[in-house]
C-alpha positions as CSV (number, residue, x, y, z in Angstrom):
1,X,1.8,-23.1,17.0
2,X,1.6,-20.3,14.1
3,X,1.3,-18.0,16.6
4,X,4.2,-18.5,18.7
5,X,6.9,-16.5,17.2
6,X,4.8,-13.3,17.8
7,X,4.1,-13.9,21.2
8,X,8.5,-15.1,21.9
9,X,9.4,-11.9,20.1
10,X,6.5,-9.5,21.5
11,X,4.8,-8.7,18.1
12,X,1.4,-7.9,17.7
13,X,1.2,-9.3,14.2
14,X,2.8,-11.1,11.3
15,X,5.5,-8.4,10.4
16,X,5.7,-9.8,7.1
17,X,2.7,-9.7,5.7
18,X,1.2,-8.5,2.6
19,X,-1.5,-7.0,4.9
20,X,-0.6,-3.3,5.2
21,X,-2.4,0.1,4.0
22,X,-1.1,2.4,1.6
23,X,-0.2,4.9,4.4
24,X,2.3,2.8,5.9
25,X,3.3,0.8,2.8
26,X,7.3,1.2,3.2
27,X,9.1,2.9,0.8
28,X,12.8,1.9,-0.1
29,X,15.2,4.9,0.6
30,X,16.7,4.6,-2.7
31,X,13.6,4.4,-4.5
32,X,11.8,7.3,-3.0
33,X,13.0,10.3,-5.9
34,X,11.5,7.4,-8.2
35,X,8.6,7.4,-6.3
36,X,8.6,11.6,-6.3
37,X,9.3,11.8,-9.9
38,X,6.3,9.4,-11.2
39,X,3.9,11.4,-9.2
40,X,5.6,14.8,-10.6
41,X,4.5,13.0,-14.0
42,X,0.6,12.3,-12.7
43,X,0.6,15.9,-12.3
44,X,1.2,17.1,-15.7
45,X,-0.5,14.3,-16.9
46,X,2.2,12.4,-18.2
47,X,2.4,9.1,-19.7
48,X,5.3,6.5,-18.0
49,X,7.0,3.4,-18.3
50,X,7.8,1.4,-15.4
51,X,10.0,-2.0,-15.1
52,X,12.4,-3.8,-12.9
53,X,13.0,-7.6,-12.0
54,X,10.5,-9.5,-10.0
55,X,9.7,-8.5,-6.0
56,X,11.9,-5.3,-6.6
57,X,8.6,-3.7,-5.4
58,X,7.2,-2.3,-8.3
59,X,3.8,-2.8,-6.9
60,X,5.0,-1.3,-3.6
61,X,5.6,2.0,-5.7
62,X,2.1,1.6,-7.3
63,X,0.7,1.8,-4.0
64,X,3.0,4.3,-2.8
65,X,1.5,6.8,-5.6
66,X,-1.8,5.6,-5.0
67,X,-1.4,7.3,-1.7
68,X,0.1,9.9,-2.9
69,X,-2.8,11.4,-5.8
70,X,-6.1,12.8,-4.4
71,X,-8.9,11.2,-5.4
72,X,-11.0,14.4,-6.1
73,X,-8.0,15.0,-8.8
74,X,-7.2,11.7,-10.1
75,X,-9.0,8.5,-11.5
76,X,-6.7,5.5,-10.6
77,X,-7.5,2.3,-12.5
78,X,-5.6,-0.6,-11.8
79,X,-5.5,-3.3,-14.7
80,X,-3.3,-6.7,-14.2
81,X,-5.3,-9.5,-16.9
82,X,-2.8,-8.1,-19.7
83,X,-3.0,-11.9,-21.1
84,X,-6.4,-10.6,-23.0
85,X,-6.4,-9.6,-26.6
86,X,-7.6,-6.0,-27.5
87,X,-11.4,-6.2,-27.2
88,X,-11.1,-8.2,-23.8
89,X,-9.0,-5.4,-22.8
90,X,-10.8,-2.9,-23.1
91,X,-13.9,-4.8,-21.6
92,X,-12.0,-4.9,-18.5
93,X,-11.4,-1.2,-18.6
94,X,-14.9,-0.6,-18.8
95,X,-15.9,-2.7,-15.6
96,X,-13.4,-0.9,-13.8
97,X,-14.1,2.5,-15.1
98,X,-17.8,1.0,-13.9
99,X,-19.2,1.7,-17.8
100,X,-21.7,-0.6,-19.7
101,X,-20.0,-3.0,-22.1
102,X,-20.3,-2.6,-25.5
103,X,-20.0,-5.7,-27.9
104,X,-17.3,-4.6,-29.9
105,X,-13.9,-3.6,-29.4
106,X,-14.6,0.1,-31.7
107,X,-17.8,0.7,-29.7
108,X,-15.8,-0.4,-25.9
109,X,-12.8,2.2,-27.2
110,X,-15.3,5.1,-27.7
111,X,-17.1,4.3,-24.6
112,X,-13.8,4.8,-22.5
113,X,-12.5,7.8,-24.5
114,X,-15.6,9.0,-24.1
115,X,-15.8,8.5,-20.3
116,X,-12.1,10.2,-20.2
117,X,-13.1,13.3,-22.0
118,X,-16.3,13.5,-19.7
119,X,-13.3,13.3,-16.8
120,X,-11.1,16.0,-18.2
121,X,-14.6,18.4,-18.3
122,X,-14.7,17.7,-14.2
123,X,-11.1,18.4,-14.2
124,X,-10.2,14.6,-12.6
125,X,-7.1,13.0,-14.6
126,X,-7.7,9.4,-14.8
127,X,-4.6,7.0,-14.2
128,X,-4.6,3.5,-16.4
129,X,-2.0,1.0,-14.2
130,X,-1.2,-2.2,-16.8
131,X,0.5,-4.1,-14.4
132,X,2.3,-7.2,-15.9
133,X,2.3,-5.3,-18.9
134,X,5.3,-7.4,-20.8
135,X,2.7,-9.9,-21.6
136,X,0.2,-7.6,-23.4
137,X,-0.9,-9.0,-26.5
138,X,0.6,-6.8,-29.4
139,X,-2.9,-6.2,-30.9
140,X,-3.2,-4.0,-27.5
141,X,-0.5,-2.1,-27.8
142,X,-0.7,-1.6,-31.3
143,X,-4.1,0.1,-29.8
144,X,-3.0,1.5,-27.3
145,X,-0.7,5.1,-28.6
146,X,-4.8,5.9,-30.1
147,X,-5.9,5.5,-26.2
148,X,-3.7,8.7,-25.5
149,X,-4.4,10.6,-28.1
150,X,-7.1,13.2,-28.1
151,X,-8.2,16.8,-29.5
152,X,-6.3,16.1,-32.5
153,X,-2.7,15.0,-29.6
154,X,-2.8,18.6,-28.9
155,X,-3.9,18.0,-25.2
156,X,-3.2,15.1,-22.5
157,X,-6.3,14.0,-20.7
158,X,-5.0,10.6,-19.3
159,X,-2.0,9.4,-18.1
160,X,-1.1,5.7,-18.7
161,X,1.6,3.6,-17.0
162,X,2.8,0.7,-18.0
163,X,4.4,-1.6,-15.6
164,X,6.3,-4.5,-16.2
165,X,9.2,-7.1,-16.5
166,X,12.5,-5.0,-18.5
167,X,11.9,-6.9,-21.4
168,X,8.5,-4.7,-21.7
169,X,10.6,-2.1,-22.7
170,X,12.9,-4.4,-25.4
171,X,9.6,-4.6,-26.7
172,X,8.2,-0.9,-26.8
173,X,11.8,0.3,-28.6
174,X,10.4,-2.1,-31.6
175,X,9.7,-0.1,-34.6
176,X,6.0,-1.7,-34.4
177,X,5.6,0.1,-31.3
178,X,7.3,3.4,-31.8
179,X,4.4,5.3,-31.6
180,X,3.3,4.1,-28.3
181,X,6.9,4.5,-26.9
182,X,7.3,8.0,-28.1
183,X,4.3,9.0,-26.1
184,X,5.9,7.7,-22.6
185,X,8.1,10.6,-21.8
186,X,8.6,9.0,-18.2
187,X,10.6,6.3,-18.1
188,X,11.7,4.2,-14.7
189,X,13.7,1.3,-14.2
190,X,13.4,0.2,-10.5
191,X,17.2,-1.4,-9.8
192,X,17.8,-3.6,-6.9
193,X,17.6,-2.6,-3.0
194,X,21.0,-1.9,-1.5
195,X,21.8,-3.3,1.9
196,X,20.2,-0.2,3.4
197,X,17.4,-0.8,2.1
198,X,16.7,-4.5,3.0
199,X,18.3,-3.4,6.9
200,X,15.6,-0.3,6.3
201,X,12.7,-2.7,5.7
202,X,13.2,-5.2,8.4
203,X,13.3,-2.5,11.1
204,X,10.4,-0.6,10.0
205,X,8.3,-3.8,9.6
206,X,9.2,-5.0,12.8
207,X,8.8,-1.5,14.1
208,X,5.1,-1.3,12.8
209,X,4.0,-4.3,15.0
210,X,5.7,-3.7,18.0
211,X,9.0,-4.1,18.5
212,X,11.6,-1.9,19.9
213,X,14.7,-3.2,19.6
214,X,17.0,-4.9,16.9
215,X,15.8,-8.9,16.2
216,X,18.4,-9.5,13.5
217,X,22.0,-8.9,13.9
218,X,23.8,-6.8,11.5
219,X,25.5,-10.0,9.8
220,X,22.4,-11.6,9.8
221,X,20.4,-8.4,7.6
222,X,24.1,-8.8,5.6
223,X,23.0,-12.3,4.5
224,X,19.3,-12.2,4.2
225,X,20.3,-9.1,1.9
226,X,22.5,-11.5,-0.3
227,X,20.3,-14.3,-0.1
228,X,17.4,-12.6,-1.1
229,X,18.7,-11.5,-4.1
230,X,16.5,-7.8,-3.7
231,X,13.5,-9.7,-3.7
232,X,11.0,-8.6,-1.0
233,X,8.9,-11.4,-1.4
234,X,11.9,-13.1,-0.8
235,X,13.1,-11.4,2.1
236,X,9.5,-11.6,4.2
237,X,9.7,-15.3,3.2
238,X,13.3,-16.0,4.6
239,X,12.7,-13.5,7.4
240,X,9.6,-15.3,8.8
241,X,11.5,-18.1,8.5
242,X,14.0,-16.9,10.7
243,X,11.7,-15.4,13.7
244,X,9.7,-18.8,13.8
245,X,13.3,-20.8,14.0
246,X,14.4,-18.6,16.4
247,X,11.4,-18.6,18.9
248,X,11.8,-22.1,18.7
249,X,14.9,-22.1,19.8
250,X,13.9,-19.6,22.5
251,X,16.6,-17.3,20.8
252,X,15.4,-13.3,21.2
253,X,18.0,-12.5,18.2
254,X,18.4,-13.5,15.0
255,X,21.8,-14.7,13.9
256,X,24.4,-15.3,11.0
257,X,24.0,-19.2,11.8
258,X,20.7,-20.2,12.2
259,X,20.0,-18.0,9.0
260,X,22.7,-20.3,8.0
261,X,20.6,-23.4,8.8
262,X,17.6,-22.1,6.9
263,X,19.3,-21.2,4.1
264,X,21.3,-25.0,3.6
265,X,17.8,-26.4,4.4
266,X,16.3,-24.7,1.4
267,X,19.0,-25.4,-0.7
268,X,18.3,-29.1,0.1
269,X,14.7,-29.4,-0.3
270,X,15.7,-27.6,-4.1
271,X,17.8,-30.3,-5.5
């Protein structure tokens, strides 16, 4: 039964899943001056750049500062179709933003810079988010430097953050993109989670559905850290693993072992 692991281990939920609100999102030790430094930015209505390898929790930090901004202060739009070209683009900015569509890419442009100077007037700072932003078309971000530039560049009304793989930023230091580059004074590279951080998260997300006691052993956390590669999906993967292999074996901790076992079993079904 799915259901049995939670029940062996007295949980009152999956601890691994992606079902958790922005106030009790964890954060990554390591990563948390990241975290206070990108909303620093928000505040002066910066523009930043943000990249790492996949499941280092980029979107965990987007969530984290979504927490983290009022909404009577900011705007917080969230784009992830980056496969578009430019007038697509836009047209999904404009849903968001909850504007009319126009039927060309010029007329959707002035409708959202429009919409952001009307913003600045009620003193609200909207936030673009292009997540997955390595695979913007380059018509867009040809586009995109004019997006930020208003009252002749003299003032910043918007902040946009791009987020993506680190070849996103191989391609902004191209001289075709210079301009947009220039204009993102923040710049992050989320690295990988130390063992602190992987011993960190399993506690806490354990913690949030009930338990009150250590599940994995220390030399267990020690190779789920390796194994994982600083992956989170990754980790709640082999992790739920784990619990479920355990309660099966009516074991209440989590060993070097049987993470062993899972581990070779994976390995197998691979080649």
């Amino acid at each position: 039964m799915s259901f049995d692991y939670l029940a062996h281990f007295g949980l009152s939920n999956h601890p691994f899943s992606k079902d958790v609100g922005d106030a009790e999102l964890w954060m990554p030790p390591s990563k948390q001056s990241l975290l206070e430094d990108l909303t620093d930015a928000m505040h002066v209505r910066g523009s930043a750049l943000l990249t790492g390898e996949p499941g280092v929790g980029k979107t965990c930090v987007l969530r984290a500062l979504r927490n983290a901004l009022t909404p009577t202060n900011f705007r917080l739009v969230y784009c992830q179709n980056t496969t578009v070209g430019r007038r697509d683009f836009y047209r999904h900015l404009c849903l968001a933003l909850g504007l009319p569509r126009a039927a060309t890419a010029g007329d959707l442009f002035l409708t959202v810079s429009t919409h952001v100077e009307q913003l600045a007037g009620e003193k609200v700072c909207p936030v673009f988010l292009v997540d997955e932003a390595h695979l913007l078309h380059q018509d867009t971000l040809d586009h995109l430097h004019i997006l930020l530039n208003y009252h002749w560049d003299s003032k910043p009304l918007l902040s946009l953050v791009l987020i993506g793989l680190p070849e996103l930023e191989e391609r902004l230091r191209l001289r075709r993109n210079r301009s947009l580059y220039s204009r993102l004074h923040y710049r992050f590279a989320i690295g990988a989670l130390v063992p602190d951080d992987t011993n960190d998260y399993i506690r806490s997300r354990l913690a949030r559905v009930g338990s009150t006691r250590d599940i994995f052993s220390a030399d267990a956390l020690a190779m789920l850290h390796e194994a994982a590669g600083s992956s989170l999906r990754d980790t709640d993967r082999i992790a739920t693993a784990a619990l479920r292999t355990a309660a099966r074996r009516k074991k209440k901790l989590v060993e070097r072992d049987l993470l062993t076992r899972i581990l070779q079993a994976e390995a197998e079904e691979r080649s």
